[in-house]
N, C-alpha and C positions, 0 to 999 in steps of 0.2 A: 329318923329315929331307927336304930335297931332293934334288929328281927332279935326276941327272946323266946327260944321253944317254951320255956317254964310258964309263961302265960298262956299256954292253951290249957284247954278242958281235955282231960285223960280219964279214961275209965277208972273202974279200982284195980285194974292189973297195971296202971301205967303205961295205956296203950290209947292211941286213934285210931278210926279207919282212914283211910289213904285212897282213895279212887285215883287212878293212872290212865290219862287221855293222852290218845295221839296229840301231839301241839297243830301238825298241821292240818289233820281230816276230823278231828275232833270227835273221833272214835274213841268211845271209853273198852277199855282194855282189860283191867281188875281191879278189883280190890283187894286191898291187903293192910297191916298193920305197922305201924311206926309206933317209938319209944321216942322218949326225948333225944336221947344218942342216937338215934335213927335219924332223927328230922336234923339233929348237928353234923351227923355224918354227911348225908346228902347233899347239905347246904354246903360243907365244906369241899367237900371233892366231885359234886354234879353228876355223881351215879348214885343213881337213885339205890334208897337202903333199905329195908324193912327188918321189923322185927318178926321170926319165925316163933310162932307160938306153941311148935311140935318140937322142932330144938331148942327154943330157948334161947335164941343163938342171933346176931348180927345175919342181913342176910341180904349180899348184892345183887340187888337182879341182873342176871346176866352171868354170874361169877363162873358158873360149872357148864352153864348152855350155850354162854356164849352170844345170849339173847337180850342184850345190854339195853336200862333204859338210862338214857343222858337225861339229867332234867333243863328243861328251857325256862320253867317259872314252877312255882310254889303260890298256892292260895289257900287263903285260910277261911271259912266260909263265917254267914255271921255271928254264932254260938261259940265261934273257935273248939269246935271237937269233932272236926272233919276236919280234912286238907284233900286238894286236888290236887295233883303234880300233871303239871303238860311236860310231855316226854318225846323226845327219840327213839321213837323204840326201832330196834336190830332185831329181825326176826319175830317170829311169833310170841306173845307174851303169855301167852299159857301153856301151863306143863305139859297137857293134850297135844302141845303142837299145833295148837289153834289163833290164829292172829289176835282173838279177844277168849276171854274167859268166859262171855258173855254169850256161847254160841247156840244157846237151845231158846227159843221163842215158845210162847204159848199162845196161839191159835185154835179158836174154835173149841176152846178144853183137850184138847191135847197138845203136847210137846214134838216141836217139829227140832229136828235140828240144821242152823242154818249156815253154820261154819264148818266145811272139812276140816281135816288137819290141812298139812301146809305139807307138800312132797320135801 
C-alpha cells in the first residue's frame, strides 16, 4: 500500500514533530518540523526536509552547513502525529555545532552540559 502524507495527524498550522536518529548509533539528534511537502519532499529525494517555522520556508538540512541528513527510513508512530526519520547524518546536527541538539542533561536539579561543539 502506499505511503499518503495526507493521513497523518497535523497540528493546526499544518505541521508534525519529526525526531531525527542516527540509523546506526541510535542517537536521537533533533527535532524539528515537517509540512506535508516536507515529509513529500524527503520521501522523494532522501534528504531529509523540514519545514522552518521562523521562515516559513522549505528547509534542507544540511543545505547552507553542509551538515546533510540522508534519510535510511521514515516511521510513523501509532497516533500518526509524530514521525521518526533514521538518518545519515554529515556532521553535527545542531546549529551549536553540537553532534545532538540534545546536549545539556539535568542532573541532580541542575544543568550540566554534555556535548561540546565539535572542532
Amino acid at each position: 500500500m502506499p505511503f499518503d502524507p495526507s493521513t497523518l495527524v497535523y497540528d493546526a498550522r499544518g505541521l508534525i514533530p519529526v525526531i531525527a536518529q542516527d540509523h546506526a548509533s541510535g542517537e536521537v539528534l533533533m527535532l524539528a518540523w515537517m509540512n506535508a511537502g516536507a515529509v513529500a519532499r524527503t520521501l522523494g529525494t532522501g534528504r531529509v526536509t523540514y519545514w522552518s517555522r521562523s521562515r516559513q520556508a522549505f528547509w534542507v538540512k544540511g543545505e547552507t552547513s553542509g551538515h546533510v541528513q540522508r534519510l535510511t527510513e521514515m516511521r510513523v508512530d501509532c497516533d500518526r502525529d509524530c514521525l521518526l526519520v533514521l538518518v545519515e547524518q554529515e556532521g553535527p546536527a545542531c546549529h551549536t555545532n553540537r553532534r545532538s541538539c540534545f546536549y545539556t542533561a539535568v542532573r541532580d536539579g541542575a544543568e550540566v552540559e554534555i556535548l561540546r561543539p565539535e572542532a
